[in-house]
N, C-alpha and C positions, 0 to 999 in steps of 0.2 A: 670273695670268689675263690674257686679253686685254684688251686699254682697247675701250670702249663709246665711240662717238659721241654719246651722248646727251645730253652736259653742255657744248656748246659754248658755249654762253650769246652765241651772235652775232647772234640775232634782232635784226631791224630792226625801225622804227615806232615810235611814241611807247604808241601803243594798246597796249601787252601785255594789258592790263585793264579793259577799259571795262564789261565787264558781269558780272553773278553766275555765266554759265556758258562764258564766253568762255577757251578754255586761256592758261594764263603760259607764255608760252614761253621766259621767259629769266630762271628760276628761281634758277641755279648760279654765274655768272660767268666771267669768258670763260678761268680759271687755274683750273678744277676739271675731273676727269673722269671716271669710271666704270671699275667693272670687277669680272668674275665669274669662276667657277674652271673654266667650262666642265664643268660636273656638271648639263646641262637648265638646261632654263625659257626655253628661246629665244624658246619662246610668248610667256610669260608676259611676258619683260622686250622683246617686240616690244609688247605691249599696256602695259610701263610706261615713257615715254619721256624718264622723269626720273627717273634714282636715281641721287643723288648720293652719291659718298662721303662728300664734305667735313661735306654737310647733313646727315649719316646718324649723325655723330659717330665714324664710323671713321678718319676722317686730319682728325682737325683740323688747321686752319691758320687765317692770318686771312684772314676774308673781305674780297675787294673786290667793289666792283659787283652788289651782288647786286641783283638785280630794282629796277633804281633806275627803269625809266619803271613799274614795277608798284604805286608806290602810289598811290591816286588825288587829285589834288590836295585834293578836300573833306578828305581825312586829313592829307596836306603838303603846304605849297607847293611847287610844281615848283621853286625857288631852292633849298630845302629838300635835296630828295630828290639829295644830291649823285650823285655816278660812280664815287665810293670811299670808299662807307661803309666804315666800320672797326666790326669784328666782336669781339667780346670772348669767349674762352674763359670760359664759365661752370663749367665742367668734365663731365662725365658728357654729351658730345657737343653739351651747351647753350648755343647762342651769343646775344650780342644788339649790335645797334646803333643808333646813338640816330642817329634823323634830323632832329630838333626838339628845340632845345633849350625847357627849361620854366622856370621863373618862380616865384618865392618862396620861403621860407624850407623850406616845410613840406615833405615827402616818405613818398615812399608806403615800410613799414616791414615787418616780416616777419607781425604779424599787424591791420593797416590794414584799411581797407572803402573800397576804391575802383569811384569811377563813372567806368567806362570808353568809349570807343566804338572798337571794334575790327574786324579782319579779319581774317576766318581762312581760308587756304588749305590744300588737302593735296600735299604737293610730288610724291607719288606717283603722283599724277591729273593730271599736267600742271597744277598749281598751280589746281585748279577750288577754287573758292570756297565753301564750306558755311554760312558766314555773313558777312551783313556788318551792322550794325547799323545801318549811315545810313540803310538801304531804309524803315524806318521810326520813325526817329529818335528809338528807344529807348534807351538806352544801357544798359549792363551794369553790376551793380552786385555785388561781386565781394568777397566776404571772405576776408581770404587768412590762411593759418596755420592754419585748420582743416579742411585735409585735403578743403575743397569745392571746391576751382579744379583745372585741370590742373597737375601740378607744376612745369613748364616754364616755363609763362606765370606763375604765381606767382613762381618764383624770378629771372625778367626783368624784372617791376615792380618788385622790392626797390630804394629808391635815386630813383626818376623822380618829379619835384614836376609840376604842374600843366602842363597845354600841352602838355607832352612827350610825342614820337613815337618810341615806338620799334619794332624789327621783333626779332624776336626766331622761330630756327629750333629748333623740339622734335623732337629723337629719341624715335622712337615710346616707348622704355618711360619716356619721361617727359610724355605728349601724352596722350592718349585709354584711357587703360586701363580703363574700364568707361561705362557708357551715363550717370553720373549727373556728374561731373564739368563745373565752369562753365567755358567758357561753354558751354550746350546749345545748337546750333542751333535756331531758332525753326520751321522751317520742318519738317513730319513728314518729307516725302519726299528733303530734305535730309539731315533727322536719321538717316534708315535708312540711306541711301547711304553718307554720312561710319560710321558704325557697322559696316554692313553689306563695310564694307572692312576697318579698322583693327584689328576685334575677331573675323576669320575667320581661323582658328585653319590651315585646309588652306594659307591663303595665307600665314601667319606662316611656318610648317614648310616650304614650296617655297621662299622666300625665303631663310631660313637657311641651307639646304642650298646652293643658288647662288651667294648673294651673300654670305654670310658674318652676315648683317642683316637686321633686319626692317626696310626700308627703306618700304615702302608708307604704313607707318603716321605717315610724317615729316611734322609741320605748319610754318605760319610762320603768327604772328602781325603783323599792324600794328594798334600799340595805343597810342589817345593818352588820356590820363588826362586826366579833367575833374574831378574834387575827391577830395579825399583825408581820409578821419576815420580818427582814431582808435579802435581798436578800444571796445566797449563795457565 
């Protein structure tokens, strides 16, 4: 298929993200690109201006640069958030990488209860944001191993002790597969939008057809852990 412009990742400005609706414009990194088999959706993928291969978990590689001015300092320090994270193959299109390193013995485990404070972007939407939990400095409290978290984000926590920042990119069949799944957006007209995308079925099946993927439905987490228990 033809390569797609849409993944240049050469955005300028420090600001990729300074607000909850403000577009990520440099999602991919500046060594990822795009591309469809020319079977339709020219619409479609003129109204998606981000569908990454790499992110989609169709050509894994390792990731550099991803969205490194897109975390916001309250989550990393900007020292922090280096130019070339390194991206770990989780397998099944799931990647992660740690921006902050963490602190202490303890570590979050496959069935742990962790207090999180996170961000969630949807890469399909120009990286819009569906939640961020600083806004109200609630934090997410997340039990993992029983089939209640997104599986993606679950399986990125496995491994990270306290402090720790990491970002971590879910391919949609392991992100959003039903409306109950933590973390829910807090926000209702957030929550329908983020849903109202990922879980519409006409759009899964135009996308297949096109792009080989259900790419719409692709999130990224940034997710730094604030205490870790053991399960009960």
């Amino acid at each position: 298929g033809a390569a797609l412009a849409l993944c240049a990742g050469q955005c300028s400005g420090p600001a990729a993200l300074r607000g909850r609706n403000q577009p990520l414009h440099n999602v991919c990194g500046s060594a990822l690109t795009c591309r469809h088999e020319r079977r339709g959706l020219r619409a479609a993928m003129r109204a998606l201006p981000l569908l990454c291969v790499a992110v989609s978990g169709l050509q894994p590689s390792t990731r550099r640069q991803f969205v490194a001015g897109a975390t916001s300092t309250a989550l990393a320090p900007a020292a922090a958030v280096a130019r070339d994270l390194q991206f770990k193959d989780l397998g099944d299109g799931l990647t992660v990488a740690q921006i902050t390193e963490g602190r202490g013995d303890a570590v979050v485990g496959r069935d742990s209860i962790v207090l999180v404070e996170l961000v969630g972007r949807l890469v399909g939407k120009q990286g819009w944001t569906f939640e961020d939990s600083r806004e109200d400095g609630d934090p997410y409290r997340l039990q993992l191993g029983q089939g209640l978290v997104v599986e993606g984000l679950e399986r990125a926590l496995v491994g990270a002790r306290v402090g720790e920042v990491r970002r971590t990119v879910v391919p949609s069949k392991l992100a959003y597969v039903d409306r109950v799944k933590e973390p829910v957006p807090r926000s209702p007209a957030f929550r329908n939008r983020l849903y109202g995308t990922v879980l519409n079925d006409n759009r899964k099946t135009q996308e297949t057809a096109g792009l080989g993927a259900d790419v719409a439905g692709v999130v990224a987490f940034d997710v730094k852990v604030l205490n870790i228990r053991p399960p009960r």
